[in-house]
N, C-alpha and C positions, 0 to 999 in steps of 0.2 A: 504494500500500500504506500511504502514513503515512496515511489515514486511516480504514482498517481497524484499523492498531496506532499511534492517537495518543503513545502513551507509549513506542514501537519497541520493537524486540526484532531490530533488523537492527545498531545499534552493539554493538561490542565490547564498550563497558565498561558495557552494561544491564545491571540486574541482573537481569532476565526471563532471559537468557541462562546462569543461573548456577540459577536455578530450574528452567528448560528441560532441563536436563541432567540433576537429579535426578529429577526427573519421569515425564522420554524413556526413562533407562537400560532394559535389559531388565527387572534385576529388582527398578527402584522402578516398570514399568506391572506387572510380576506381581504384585509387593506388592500395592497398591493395587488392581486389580481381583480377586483373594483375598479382600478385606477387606468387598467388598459382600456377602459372604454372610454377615458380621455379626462377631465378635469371636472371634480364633482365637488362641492358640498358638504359640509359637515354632518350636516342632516339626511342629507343624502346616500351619505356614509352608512349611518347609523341606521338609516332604513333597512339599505342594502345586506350590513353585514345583523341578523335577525341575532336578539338578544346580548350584544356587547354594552355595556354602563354606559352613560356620559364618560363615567372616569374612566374608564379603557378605553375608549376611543382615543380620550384626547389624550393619554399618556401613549397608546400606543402610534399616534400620530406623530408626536412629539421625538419618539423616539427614532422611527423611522424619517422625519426631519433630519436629528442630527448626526443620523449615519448616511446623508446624502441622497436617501432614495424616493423622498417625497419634497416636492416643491410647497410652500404654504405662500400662497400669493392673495394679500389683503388690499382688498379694494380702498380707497378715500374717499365711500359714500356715505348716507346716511339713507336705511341702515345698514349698517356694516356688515361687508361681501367680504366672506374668505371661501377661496378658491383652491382643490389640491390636486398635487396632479402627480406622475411621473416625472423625475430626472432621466438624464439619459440610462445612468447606472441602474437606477429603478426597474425602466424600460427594460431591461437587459437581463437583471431578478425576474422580474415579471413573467418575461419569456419563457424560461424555465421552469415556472411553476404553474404556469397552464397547464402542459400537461400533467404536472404530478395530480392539479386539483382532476382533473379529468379522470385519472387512473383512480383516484377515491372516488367520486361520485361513481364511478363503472361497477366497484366490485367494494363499497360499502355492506348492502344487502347483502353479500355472502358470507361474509366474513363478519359483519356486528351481526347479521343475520333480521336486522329492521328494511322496514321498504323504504326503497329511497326516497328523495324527496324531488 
């Protein structure tokens, strides 16, 4: 495997591993795959990704912010427009986890053994 992941991501103290996490969570892959349908809404968000808190959103907004993969673009109207969207890096996460969500929605029912949704 180290030279699949020259840089690891198998030691503790990676910092891959601390990326990994924000990433993995459920609702930074809902985030981020939400986001390839282009620049959405807080509320829009929160629609979309069914049953995440106020508070998890905006922390997990915030956090996907400041590892560069979400853009937060605040309007100077009245009332106040926040706009989020993909980064290029984002973009690029994003890609990649289409399919993985893809591969869960396919073979959740077998495997939790619940119908999908």
């Amino acid at each position: 495997m180290e030279s699949v992941f020259p840089g690891g991501v198998f030691p503790a103290g990676c910092p891959s591993r601390v990326l990994l996490d924000h990433v993995t969570s459920k609702w930074g892959v809902l985030v981020l795959v939400s986001l390839t349908d282009g620049p959405q809404r807080w509320s829009d968000l929160r629609r979309r990704a069914e049953g995440v808190s106020e508070k998890m959103l905006a922390q997990t907004l915030r956090t996907l912010e400041a590892d560069g993969l979400v853009h937060r673009d605040q309007k100077p109207v009245m009332p106040p427009r926040v706009d989020y969207s993909l980064t290029p890096l984002g973009e690029e996460l994003a890609e990649v986890m289409v399919p993985l969500l893809r591969w869960v929605g396919r073979h959740a029912d077998d495997i939790i053994g619940a119908p999908a949704c």
